[in-house]
N, C-alpha and C positions, 0 to 999 in steps of 0.2 A: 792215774786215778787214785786216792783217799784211800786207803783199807776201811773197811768196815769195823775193826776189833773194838770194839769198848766195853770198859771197866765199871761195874757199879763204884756206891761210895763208899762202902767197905773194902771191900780190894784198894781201889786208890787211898785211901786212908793207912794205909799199911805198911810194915817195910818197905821200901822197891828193892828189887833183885838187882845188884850189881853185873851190870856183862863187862868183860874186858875185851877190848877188837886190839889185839895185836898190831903191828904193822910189818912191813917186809921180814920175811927172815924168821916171826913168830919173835918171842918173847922168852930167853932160854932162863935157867935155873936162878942167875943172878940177878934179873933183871926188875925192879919195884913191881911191876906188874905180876909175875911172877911169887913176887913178897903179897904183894893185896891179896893174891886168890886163894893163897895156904893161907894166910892169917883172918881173914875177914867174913864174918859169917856173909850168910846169903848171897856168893861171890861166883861166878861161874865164869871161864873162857869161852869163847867163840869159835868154834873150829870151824877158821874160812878154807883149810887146806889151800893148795898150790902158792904155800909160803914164800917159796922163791921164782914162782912164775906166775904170779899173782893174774888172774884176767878180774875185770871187775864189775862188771853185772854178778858173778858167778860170789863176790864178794857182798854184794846187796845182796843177793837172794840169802846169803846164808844168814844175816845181818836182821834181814826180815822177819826169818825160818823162828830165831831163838828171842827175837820181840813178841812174835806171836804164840807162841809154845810157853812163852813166861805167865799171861795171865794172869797178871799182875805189873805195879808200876815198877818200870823200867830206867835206872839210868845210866847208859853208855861211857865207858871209862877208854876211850881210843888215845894208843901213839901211834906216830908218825903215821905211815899211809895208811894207818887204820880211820883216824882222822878224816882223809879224803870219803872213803868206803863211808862211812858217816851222814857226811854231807852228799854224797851222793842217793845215799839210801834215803835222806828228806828231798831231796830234789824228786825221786821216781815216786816212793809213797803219797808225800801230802799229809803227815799224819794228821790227826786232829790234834790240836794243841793242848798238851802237856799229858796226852791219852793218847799211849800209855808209857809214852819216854816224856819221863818229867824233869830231865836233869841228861847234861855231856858234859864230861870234861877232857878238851881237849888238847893232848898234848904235843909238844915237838911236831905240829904237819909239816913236809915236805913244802919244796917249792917247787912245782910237777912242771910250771911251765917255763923254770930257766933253760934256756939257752945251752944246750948237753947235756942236761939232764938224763939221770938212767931211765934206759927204755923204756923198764919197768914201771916206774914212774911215773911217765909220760901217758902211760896208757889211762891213768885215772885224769889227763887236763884233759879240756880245760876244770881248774878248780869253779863249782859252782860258786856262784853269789851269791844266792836265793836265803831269805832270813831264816835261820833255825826257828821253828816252831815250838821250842822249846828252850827253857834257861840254858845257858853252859857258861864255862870260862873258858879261855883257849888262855894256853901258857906257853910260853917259849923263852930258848936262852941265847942268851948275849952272842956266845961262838959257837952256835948250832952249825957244822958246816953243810947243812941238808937246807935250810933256810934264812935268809936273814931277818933280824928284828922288823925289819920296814915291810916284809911281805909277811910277818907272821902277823904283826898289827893291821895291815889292810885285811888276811881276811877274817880277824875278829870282829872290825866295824863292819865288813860284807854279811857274816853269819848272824850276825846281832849279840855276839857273843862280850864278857869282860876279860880282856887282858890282864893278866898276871902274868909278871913278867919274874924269872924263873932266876934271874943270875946269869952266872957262866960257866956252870954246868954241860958242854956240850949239846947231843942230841937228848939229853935227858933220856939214856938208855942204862945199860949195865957196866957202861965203859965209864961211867961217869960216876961210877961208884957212889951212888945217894941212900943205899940199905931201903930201907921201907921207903924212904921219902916221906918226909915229915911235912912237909910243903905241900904237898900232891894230896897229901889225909888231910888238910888242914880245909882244901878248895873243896875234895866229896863232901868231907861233913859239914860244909855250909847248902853241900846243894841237897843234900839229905834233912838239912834242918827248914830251908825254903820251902822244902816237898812239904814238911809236914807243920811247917805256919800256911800255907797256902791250903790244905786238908781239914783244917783247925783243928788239928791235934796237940800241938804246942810239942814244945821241944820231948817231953816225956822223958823225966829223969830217970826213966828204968830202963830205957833203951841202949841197947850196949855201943849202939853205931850214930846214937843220936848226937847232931852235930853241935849242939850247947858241950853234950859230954866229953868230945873228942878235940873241940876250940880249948876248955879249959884243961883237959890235959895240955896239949899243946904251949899254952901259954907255960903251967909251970914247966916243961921242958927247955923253955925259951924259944920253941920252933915259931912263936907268934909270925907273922909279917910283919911291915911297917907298913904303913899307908900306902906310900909311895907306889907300893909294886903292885898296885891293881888303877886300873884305867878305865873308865864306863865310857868305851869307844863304838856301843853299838845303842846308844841312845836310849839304854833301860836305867833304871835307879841305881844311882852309885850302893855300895850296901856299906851298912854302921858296922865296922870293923874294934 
């Protein structure tokens, strides 16, 4: 069933609350996720507990807990099997669309239902299909050994989500040493600037997280993308990069 939660259009108009969902193992000191939630205002973790013995209803319900507790727009910053947790928590909700998650960005998911996969793992397939109700990009890398590019790409066109494709970078974890990940900031502050052309608030040059702001830094750093690494593989509008 749908939750009932909705947002006037002040609140929807307004920052959204960054949540970060971990995935297996939680997200330790070095890890970008980690970097986003000390550095970024409005930034909070997910405490799904049983890190390393993950059950996963017990992962939606917490997933739920801190969407609804925010009261305010929401958008989801999941690695690896957080990822799943994710998609599973739109598969049980239903939410109403882009109320009050108006933005995922998803990184490194697992592939839950190769062939030996960890148990763990296993326990979140089969991965749903079902179209995200809301914008995201799913990103993955070349020698992710949790996934390969060919099953990180099916379920971006399953989620309806855009591929951004990461490099090869590993699992895009702490081991892969990316520091804040300048890549990773470049995909929120497009889904932070989408929230707030789709709210008609415009980019808002005084917003410190606003995605016009965070693209032009970006660019003088050189972190820009090149075209190439994004794919409109779930049948939404390519975006003017």
């Amino acid at each position: 069933m749908a939750h009932q939660l909705e947002l006037d259009t002040d609140r929807l108009s307004g920052d959204p609350l960054i949540l970060i969902i971990p995935g297996l193992g939680n997200s330790n000191a070095r890890h970008w996720q980690s970097h986003w939630e000390a550095k970024l205002p409005d930034c909070e973790r997910v405490d799904l507990g049983m890190w390393d013995d993950p059950h996963r209803n017990t992962w939606v319900n917490k997933i739920n807990l801190a969407v609804h507790r925010a009261q305010r727009p929401v958008i989801l910053v999941a690695h690896s099997l957080g990822c799943l947790a994710v998609a599973w928590w739109a598969e049980y909700e239903q939410p109403v669309q882009g109320n009050p998650v108006v933005g995922a960005l998803l990184v490194a998911p697992p592939d839950v239902e190769r062939p030996g996969a960890d148990a763990r793992l296993a326990r979140f397939a089969p991965a749903p299909r079902r179209t995200l109700p809301f914008p995201s990009f799913l990103t993955a890398s070349e020698n992710d050994p949790w996934c390969s590019l060919r099953v990180a790409r099916s379920l971006a066109t399953d989620w309806g989500a855009t591929f951004a494709y990461a490099g090869s970078i590993g699992h895009i974890n702490a081991d892969s040493r990316i520091g804040d990940w300048d890549f990773g900031q470049l995909l929120l502050g497009q889904l932070i600037r989408e929230h707030h052309s789709r709210s008609g608030d415009g980019e808002g040059e005084g917003r410190g997280r606003d995605g016009g702001s965070l693209r032009r830094h970006l660019a003088r750093s050189g972190q820009m993308p090149r075209p190439w690494a994004f794919e409109n593989l779930g049948g939404r509008r390519a975006r003017d990069w």
